[in-house]
Backbone of each chain as ProteinMPNN parsed JSONL, in Angstrom:
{"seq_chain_A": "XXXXXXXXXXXXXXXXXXXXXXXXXXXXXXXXXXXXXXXXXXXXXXXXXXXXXXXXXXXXXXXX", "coords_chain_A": {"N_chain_A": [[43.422, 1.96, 21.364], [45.727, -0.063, 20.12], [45.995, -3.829, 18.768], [46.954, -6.749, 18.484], [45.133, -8.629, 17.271], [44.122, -9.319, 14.874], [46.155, -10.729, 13.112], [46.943, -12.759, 14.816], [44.29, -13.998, 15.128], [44.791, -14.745, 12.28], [46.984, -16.429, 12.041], [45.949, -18.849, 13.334], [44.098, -19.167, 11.764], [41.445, -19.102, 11.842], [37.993, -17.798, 11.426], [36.137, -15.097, 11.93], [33.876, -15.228, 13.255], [34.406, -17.832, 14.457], [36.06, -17.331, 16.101], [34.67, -15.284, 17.79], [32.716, -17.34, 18.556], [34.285, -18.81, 20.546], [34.598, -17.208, 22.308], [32.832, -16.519, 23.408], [31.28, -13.738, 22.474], [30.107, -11.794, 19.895], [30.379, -11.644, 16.292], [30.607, -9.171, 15.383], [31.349, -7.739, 17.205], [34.117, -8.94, 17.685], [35.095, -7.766, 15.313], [34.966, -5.162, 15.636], [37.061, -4.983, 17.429], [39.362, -5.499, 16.336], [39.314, -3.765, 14.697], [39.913, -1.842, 15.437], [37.981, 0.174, 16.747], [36.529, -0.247, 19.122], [37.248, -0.894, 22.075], [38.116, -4.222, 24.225], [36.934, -5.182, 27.351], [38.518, -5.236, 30.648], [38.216, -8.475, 31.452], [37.43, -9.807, 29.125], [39.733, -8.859, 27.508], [41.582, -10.712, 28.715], [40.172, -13.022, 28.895], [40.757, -13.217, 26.108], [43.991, -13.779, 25.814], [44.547, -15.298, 27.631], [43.374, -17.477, 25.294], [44.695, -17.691, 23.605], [47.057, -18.141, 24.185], [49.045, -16.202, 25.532], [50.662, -13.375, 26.823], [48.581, -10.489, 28.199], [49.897, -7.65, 27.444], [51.208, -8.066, 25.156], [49.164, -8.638, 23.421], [47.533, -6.568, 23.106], [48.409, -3.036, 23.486], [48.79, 0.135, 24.688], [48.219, 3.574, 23.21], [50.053, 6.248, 23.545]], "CA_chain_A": [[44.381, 0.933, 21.748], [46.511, -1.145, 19.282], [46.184, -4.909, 19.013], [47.403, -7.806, 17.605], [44.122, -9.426, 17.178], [43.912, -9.842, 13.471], [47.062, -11.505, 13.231], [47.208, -14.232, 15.566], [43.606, -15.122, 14.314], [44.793, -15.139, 11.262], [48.112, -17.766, 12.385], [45.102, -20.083, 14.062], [43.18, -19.882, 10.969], [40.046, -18.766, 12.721], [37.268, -16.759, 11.004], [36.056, -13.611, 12.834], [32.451, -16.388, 13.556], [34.71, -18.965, 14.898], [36.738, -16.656, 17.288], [33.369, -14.648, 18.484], [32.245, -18.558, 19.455], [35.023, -19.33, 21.079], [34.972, -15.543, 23.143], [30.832, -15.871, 23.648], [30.411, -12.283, 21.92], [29.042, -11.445, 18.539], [31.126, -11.484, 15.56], [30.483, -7.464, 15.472], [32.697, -7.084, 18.674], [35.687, -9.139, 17.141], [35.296, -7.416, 13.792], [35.764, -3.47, 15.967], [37.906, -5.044, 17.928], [40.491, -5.566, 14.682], [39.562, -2.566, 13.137], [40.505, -0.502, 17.04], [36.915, 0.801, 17.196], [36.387, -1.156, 20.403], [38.584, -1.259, 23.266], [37.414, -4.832, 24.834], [36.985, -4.858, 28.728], [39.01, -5.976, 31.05], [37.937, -9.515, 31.431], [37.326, -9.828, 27.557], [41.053, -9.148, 27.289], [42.246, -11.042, 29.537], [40.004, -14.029, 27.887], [41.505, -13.153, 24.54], [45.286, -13.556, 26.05], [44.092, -16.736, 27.726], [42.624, -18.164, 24.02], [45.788, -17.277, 22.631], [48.006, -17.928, 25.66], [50.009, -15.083, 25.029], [50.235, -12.076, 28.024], [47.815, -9.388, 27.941], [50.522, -6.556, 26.967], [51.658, -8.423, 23.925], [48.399, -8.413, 22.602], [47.518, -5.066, 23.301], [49.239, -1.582, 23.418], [48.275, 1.3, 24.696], [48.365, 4.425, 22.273], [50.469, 7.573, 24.214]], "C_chain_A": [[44.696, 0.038, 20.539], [46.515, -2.079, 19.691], [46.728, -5.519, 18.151], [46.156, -9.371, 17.071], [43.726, -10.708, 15.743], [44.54, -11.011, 12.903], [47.383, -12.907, 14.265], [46.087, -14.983, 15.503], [43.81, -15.657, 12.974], [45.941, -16.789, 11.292], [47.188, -19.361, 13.06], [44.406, -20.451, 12.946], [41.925, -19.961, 11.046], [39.676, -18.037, 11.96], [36.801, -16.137, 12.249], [34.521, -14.822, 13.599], [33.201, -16.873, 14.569], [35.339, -18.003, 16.551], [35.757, -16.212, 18.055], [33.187, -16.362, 19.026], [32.922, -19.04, 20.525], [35.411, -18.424, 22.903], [33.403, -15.644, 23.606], [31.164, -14.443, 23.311], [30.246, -12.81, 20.203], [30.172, -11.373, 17.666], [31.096, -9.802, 15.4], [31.782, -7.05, 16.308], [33.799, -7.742, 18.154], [36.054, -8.048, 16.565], [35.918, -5.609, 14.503], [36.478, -3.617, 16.644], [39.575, -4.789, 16.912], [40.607, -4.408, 14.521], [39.676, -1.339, 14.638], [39.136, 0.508, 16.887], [36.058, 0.918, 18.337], [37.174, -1.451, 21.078], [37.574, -2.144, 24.204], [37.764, -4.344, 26.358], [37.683, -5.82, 29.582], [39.183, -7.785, 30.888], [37.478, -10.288, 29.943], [39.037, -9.955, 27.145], [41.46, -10.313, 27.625], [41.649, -12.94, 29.135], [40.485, -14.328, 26.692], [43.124, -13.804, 24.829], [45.134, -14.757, 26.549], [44.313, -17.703, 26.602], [44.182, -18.481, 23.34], [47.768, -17.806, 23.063], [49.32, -17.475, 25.429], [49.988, -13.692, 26.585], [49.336, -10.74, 27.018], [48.77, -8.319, 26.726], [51.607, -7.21, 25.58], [50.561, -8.511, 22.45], [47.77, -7.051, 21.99], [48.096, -3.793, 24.047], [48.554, -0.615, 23.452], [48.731, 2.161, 23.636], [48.56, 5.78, 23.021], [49.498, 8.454, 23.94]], "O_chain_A": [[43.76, -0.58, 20.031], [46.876, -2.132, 20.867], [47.034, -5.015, 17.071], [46.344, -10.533, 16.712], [43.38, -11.878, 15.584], [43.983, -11.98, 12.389], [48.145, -13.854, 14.074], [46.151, -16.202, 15.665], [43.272, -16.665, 12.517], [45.714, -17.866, 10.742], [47.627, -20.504, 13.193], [44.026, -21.612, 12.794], [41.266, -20.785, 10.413], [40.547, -17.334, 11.449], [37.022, -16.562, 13.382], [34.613, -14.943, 14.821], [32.868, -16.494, 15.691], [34.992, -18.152, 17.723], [35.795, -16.685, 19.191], [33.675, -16.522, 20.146], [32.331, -19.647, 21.419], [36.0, -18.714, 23.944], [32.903, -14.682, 24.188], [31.38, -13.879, 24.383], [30.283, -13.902, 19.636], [31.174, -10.988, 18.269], [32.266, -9.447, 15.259], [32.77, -6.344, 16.109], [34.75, -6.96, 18.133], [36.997, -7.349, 16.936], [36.897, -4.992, 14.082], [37.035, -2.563, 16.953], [40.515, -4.001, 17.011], [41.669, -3.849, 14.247], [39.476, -0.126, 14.567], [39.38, 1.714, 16.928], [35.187, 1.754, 18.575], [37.95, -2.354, 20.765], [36.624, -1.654, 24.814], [38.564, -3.451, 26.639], [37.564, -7.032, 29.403], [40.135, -8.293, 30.294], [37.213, -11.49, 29.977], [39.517, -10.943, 26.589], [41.743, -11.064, 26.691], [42.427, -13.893, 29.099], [40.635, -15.465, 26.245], [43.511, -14.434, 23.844], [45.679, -15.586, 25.82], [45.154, -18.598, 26.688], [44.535, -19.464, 22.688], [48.9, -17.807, 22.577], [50.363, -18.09, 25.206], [48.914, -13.391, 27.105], [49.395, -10.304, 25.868], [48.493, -8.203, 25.532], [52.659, -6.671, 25.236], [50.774, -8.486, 21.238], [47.599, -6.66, 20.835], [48.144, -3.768, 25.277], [47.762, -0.307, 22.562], [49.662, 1.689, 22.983], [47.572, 6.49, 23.211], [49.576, 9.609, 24.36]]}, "seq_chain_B": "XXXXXXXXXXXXXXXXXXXXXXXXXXXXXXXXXXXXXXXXXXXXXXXXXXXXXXXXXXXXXXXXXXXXXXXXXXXXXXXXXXXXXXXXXXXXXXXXXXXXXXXXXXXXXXXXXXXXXXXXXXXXXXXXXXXXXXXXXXXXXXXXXXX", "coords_chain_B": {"N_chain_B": [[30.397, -22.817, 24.52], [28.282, -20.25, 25.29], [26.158, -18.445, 22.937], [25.793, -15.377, 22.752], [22.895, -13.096, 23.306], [21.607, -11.46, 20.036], [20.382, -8.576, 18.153], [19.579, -9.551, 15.446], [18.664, -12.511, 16.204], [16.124, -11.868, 16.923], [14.866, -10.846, 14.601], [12.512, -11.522, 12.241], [13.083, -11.396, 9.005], [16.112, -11.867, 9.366], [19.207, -13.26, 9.111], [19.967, -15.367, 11.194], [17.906, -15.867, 12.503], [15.778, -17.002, 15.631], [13.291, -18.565, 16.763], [12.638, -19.273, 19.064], [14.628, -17.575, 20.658], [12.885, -15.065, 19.976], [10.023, -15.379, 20.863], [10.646, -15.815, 23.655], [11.351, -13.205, 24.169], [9.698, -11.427, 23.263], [6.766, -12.655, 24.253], [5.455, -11.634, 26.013], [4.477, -9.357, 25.284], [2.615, -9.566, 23.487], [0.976, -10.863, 25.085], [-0.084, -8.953, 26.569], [-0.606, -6.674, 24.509], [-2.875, -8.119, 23.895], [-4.49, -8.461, 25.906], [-5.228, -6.019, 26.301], [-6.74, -5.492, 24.263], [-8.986, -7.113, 24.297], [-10.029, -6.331, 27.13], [-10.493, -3.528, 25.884], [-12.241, -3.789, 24.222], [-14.144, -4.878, 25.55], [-14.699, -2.796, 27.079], [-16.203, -0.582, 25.522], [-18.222, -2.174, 24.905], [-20.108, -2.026, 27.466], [-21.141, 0.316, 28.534], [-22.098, 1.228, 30.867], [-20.173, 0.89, 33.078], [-19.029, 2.308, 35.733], [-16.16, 5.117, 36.258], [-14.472, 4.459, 37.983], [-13.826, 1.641, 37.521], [-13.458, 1.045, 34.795], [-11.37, 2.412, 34.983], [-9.202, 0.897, 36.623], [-9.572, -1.666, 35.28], [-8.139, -0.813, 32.485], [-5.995, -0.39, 33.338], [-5.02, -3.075, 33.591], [-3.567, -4.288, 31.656], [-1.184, -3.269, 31.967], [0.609, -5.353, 33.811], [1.144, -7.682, 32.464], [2.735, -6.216, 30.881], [5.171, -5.539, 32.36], [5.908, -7.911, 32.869], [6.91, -8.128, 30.025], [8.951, -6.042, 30.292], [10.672, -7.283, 32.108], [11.738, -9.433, 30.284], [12.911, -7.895, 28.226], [14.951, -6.953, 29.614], [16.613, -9.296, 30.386], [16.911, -10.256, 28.098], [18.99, -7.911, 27.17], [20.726, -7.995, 28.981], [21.698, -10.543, 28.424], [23.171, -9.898, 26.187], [26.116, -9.356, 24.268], [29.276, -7.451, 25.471], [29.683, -5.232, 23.387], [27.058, -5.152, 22.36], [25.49, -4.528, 24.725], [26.83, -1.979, 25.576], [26.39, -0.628, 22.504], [23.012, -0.402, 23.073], [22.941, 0.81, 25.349], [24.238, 3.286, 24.415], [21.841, 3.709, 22.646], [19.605, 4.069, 24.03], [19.915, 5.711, 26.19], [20.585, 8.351, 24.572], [17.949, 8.072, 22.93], [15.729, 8.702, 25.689], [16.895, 11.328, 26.326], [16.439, 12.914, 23.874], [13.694, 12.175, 23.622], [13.281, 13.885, 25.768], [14.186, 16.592, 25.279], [12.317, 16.919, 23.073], [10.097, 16.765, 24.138], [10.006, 18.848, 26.151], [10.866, 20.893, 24.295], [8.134, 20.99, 22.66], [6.465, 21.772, 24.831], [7.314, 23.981, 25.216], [6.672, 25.417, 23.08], [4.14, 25.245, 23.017], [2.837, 26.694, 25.546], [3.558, 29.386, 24.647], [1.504, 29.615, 23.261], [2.306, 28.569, 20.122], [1.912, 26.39, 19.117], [-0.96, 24.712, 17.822], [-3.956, 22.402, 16.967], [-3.5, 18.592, 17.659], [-1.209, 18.53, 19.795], [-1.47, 20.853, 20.822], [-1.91, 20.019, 23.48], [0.627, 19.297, 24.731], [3.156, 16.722, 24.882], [2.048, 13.917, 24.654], [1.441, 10.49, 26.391], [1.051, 8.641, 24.346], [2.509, 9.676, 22.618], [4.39, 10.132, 23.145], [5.48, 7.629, 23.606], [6.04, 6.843, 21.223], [7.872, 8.567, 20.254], [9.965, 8.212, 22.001], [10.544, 5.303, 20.831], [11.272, 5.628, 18.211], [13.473, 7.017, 18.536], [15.083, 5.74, 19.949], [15.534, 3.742, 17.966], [16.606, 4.901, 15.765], [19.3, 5.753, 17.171], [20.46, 3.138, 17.856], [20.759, 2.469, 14.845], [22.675, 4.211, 14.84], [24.392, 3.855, 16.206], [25.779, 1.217, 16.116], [26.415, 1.114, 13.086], [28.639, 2.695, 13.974], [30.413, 1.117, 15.298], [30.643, -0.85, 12.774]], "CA_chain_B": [[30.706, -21.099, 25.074], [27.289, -19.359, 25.431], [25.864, -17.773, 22.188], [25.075, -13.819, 23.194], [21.605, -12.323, 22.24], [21.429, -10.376, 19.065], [18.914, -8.367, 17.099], [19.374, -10.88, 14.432], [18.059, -13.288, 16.939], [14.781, -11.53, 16.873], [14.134, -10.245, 12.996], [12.275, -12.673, 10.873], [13.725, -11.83, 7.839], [17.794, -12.36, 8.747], [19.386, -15.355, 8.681], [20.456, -15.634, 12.447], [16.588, -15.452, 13.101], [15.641, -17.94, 16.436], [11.933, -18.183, 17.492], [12.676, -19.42, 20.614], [14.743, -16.354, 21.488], [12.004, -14.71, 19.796], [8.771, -15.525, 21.676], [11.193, -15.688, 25.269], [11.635, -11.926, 24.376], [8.018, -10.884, 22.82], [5.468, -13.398, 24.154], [4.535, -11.237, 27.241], [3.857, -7.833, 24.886], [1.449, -10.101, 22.728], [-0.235, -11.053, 26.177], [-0.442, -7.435, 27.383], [-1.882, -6.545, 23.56], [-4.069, -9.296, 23.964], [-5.323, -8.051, 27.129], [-5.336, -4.614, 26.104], [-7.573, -5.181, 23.164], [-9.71, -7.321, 25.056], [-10.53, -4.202, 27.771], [-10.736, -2.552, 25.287], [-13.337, -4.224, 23.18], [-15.344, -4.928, 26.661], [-14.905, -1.816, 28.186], [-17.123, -0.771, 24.574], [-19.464, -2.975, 25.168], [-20.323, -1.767, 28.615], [-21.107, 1.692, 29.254], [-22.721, 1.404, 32.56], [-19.245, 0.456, 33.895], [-17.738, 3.237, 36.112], [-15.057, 5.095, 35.622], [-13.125, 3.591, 38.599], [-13.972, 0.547, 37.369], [-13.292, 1.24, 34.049], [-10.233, 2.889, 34.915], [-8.849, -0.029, 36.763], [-9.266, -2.956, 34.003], [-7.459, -0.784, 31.659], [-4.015, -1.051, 34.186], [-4.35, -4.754, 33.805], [-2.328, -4.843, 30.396], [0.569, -3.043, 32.594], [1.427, -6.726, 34.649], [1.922, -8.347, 31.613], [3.732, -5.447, 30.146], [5.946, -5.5, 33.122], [6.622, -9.03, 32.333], [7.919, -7.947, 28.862], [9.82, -5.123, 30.717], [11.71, -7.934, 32.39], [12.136, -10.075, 29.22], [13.443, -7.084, 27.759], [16.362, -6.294, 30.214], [17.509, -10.076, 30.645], [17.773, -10.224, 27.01], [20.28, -7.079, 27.357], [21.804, -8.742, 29.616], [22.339, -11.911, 27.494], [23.756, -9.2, 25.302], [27.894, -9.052, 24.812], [29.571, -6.125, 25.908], [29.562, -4.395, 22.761], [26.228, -4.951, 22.114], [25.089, -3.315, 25.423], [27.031, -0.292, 25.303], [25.555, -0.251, 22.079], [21.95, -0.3, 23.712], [23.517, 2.095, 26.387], [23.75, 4.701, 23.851], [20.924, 4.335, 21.559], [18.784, 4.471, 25.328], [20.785, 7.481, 26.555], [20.269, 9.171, 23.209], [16.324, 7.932, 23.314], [15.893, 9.346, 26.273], [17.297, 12.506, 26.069], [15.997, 13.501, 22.878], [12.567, 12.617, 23.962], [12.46, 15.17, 26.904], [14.438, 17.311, 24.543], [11.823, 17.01, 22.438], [8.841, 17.395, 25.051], [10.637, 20.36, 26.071], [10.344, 22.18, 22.904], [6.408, 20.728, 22.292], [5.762, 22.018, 25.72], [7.746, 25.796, 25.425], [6.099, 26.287, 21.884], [2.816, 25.299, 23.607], [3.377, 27.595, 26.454], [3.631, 30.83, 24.148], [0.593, 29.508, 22.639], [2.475, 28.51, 19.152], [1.461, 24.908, 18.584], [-2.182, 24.542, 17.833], [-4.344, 20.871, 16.985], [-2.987, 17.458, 18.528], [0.083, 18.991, 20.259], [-1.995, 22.243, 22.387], [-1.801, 19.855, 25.321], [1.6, 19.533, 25.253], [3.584, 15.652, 24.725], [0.641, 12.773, 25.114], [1.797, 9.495, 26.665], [1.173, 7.949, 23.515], [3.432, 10.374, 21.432], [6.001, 10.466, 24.084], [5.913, 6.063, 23.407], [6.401, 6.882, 19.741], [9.031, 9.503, 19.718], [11.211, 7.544, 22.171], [10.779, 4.348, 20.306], [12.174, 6.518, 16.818], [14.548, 8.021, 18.895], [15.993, 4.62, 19.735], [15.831, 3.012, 16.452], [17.907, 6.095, 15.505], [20.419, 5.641, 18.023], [20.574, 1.51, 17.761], [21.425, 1.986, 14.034], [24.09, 5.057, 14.358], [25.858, 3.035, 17.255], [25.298, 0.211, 15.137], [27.347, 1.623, 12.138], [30.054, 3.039, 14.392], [31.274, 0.114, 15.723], [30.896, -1.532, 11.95]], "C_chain_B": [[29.122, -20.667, 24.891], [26.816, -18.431, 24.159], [25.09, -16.522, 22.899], [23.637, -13.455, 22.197], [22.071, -11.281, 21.213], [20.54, -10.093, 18.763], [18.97, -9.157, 15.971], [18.39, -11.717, 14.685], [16.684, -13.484, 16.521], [14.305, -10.632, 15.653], [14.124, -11.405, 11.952], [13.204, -12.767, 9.863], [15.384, -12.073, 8.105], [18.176, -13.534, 9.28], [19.693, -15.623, 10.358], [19.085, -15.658, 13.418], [16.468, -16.822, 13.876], [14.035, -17.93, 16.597], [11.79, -18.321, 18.687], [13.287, -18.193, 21.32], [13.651, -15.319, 21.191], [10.784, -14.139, 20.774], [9.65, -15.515, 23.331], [11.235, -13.898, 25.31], [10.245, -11.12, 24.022], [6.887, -10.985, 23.375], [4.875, -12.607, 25.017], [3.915, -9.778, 26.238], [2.883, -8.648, 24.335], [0.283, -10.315, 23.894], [-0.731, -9.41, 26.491], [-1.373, -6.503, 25.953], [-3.027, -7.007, 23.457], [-4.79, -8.745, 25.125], [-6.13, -6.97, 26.955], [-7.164, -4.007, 25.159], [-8.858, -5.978, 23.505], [-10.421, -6.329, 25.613], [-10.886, -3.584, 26.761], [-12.235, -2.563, 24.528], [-14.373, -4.32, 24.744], [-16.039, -3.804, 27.171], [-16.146, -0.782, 26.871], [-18.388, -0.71, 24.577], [-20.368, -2.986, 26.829], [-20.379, -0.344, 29.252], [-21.43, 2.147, 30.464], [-21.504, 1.177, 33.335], [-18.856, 1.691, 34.442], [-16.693, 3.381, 35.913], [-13.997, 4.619, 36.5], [-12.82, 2.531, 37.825], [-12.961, 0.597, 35.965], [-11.593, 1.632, 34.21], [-8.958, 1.568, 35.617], [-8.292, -0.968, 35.744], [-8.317, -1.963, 33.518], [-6.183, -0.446, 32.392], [-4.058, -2.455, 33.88], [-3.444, -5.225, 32.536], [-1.062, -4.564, 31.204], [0.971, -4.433, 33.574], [1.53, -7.5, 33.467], [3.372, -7.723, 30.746], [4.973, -5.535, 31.11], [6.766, -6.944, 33.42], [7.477, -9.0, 31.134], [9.116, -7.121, 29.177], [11.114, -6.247, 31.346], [12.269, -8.865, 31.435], [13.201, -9.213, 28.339], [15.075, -7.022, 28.514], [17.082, -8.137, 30.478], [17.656, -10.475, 29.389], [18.946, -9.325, 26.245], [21.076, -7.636, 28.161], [22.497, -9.911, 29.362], [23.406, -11.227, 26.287], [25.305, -9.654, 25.605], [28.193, -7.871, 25.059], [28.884, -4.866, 25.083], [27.823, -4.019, 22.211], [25.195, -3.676, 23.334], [25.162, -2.106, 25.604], [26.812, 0.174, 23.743], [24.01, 0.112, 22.033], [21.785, 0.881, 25.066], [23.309, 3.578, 26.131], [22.851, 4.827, 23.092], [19.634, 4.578, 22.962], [19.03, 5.566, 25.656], [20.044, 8.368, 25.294], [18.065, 9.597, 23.262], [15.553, 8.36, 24.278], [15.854, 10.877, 26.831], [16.486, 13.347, 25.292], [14.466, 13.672, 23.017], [12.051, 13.819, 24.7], [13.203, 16.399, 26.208], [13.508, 17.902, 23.714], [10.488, 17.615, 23.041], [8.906, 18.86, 25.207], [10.107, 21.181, 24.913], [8.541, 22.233, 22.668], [5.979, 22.166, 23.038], [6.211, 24.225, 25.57], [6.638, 25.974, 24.457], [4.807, 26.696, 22.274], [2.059, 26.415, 24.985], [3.149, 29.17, 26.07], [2.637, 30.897, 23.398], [1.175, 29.436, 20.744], [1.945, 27.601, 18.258], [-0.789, 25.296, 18.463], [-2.441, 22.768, 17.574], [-3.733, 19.443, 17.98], [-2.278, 17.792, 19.936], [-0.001, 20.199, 21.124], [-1.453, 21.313, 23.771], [-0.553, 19.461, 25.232], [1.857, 17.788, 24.396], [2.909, 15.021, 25.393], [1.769, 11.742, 25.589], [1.851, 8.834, 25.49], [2.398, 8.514, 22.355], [4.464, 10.3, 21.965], [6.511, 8.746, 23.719], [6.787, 6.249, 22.212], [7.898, 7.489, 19.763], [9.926, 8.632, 20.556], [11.308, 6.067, 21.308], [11.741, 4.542, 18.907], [13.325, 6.829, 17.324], [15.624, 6.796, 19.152], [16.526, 3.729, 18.99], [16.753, 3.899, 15.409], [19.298, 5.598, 16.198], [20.753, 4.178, 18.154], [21.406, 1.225, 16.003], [22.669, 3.019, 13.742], [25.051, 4.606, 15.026], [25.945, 1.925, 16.529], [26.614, 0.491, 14.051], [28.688, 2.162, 12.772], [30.484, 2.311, 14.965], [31.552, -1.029, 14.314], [31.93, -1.78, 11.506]], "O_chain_B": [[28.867, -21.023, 23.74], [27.21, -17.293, 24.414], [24.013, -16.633, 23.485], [23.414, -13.511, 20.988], [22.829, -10.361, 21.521], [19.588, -10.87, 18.848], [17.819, -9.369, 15.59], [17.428, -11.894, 13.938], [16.118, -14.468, 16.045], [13.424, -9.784, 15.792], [14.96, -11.964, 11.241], [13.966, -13.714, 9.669], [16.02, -12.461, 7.125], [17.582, -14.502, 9.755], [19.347, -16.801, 10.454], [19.071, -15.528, 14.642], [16.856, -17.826, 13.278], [13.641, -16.771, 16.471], [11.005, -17.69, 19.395], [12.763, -17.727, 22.331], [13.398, -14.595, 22.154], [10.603, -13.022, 21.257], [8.927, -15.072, 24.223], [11.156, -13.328, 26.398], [9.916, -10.152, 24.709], [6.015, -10.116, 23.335], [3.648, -12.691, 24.987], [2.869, -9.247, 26.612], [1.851, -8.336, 24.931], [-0.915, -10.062, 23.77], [-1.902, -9.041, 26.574], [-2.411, -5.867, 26.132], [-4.038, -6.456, 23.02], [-6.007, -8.68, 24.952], [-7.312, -6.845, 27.273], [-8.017, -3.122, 25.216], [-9.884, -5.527, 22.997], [-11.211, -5.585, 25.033], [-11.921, -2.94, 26.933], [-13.048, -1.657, 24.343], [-15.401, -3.643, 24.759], [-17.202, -3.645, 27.541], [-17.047, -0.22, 27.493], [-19.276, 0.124, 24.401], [-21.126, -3.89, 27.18], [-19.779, 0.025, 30.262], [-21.121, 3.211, 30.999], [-21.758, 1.272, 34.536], [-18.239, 2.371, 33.622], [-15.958, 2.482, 35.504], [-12.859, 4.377, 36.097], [-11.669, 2.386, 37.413], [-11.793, 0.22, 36.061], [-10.734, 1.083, 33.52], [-7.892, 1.426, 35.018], [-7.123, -1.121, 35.392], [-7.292, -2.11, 34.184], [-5.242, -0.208, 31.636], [-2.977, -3.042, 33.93], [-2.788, -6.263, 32.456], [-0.085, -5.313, 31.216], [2.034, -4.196, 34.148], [2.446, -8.289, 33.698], [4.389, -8.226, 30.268], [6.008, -5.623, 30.45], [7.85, -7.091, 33.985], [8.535, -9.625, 31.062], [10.174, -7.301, 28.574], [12.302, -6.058, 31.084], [13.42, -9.198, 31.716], [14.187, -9.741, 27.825], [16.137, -7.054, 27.893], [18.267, -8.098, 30.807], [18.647, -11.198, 29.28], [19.606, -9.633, 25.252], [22.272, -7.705, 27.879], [23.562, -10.279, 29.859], [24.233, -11.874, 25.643], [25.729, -10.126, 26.66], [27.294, -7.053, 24.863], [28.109, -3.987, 25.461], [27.444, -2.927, 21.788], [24.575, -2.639, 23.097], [24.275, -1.267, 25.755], [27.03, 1.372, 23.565], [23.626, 0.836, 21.115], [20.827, 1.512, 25.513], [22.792, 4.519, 26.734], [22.715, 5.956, 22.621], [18.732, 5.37, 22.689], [18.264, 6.487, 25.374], [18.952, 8.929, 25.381], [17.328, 10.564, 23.457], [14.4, 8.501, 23.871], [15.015, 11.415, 27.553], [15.894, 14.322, 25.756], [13.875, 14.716, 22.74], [11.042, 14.504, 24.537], [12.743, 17.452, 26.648], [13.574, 19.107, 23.471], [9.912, 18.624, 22.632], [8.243, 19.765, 24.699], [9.126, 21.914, 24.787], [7.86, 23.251, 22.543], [5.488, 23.18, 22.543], [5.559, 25.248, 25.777], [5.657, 26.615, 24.836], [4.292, 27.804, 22.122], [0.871, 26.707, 25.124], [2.71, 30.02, 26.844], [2.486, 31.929, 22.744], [0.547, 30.178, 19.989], [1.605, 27.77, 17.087], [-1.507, 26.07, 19.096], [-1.573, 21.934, 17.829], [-3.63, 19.654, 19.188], [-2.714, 17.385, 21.013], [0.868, 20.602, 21.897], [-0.825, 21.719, 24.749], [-0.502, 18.899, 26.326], [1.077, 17.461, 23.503], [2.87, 15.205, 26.609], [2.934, 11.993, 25.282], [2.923, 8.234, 25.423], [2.978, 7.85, 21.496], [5.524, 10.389, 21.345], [7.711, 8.514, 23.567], [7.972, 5.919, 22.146], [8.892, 6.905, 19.331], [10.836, 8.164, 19.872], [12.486, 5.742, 21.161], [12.687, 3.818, 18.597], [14.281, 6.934, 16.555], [16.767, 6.813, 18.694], [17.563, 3.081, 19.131], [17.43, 3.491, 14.465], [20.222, 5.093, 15.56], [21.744, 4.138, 18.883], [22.227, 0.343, 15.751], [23.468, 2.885, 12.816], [26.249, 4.745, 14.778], [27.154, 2.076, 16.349], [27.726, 0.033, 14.314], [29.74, 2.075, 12.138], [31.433, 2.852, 15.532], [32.383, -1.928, 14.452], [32.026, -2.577, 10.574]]}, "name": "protein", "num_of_chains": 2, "seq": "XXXXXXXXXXXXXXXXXXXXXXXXXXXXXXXXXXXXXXXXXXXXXXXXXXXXXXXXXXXXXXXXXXXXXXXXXXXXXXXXXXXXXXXXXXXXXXXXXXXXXXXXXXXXXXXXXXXXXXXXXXXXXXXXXXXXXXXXXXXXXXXXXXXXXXXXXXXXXXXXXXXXXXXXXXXXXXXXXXXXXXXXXXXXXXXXXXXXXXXXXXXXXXXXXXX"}
């Protein structure tokens, strides 16, 4: 799955630390989140799109 | 927001090291060693003891251990996602590979191939070992593939 993760922490100015604090997980799970090694879970999304307050399907894109 | 458990948490040497999550996740195996080695040293010092008897005391490390068993799983559960289904698969894997591994001990042993330690087949104590390797395997290859 394709996101836009990287980029809209980068427009906040957030390190990959600050965002994990802000998400309760681990800077690990941002960092494969970015790099599409990690497809978060529902309710992880759906916190991210919250944080961001942006809709889910703008952040992330499925991959046909 | 809730800081999630890590193995950081709990390894002296890195920098994210806590003692408090530490000892909340350890302190009961130190009791159940402590116990262990106790019995152990008594049971020694006491040969007249039967072997019920005998056989008894040395279960009493397993209620502390079964205290660490639950320390263990609600510090997976303090885990974040990724960390669990990283613990998911280096368990699965650990697991597996052990009775994978028994398996083979036990065929070779079977056709009479194995000789010394390993005639009677996979010990309780070897079976601890090999899954503990088998998970420290699988903790740092899931580990690296989510890096």
């Amino acid at each position: 799955m394709k996101n836009q993760l990287r980029e809209l922490r980068a427009l906040k100015q957030w390190s990959q630390g600050e965002l994990a604090d802000k998400l309760g997980v681990s800077r690990q799970t941002i960092n494969a989140i970015e790099t599409e090694k990690y497809d978060p879970s529902l309710p992880l999304a759906f916190k991210i799109a919250r944080l961001f307050k942006q809709p889910i399907e703008e952040i992330f894109e499925a991959e046909d | 927001m809730n800081k999630p458990n890590t193995f950081e948490s709990v390894q002296p040497c890195s920098g994210g090291y806590s003692l408090k999550t530490d000892l909340r996740l350890n302190a009961w195996l130190a009791v159940a060693t402590a116990v262990y080695v106790a019995i152990l040293i008594l049971s020694k010092r006491h040969p007249e003891w039967s072997p019920l008897t005998r056989g008894l005391l040395m279960l009493v490390p397993l209620f502390p251990g079964l205290f660490y068993v639950r320390a263990c799983l609600r510090f997976v559960r303090g885990m974040d996602e990724l960390q669990r289904r990283i613990q998911t698969e280096a368990w699965l894997f650990a697991a597996l590979g052990s009775l994978v591994i028994g398996t083979i001990i036990n065929t070779l042993n079977a056709n009479g191939v194995l000789l010394g330690e390993l005639k009677y087949g996979l010990t309780i104590g070897s079976a601890f070992i090999v899954t503990f390797v088998l998970w420290l395997v699988g903790t740092i290859v899931a580990n690296r593939r989510y890096k």
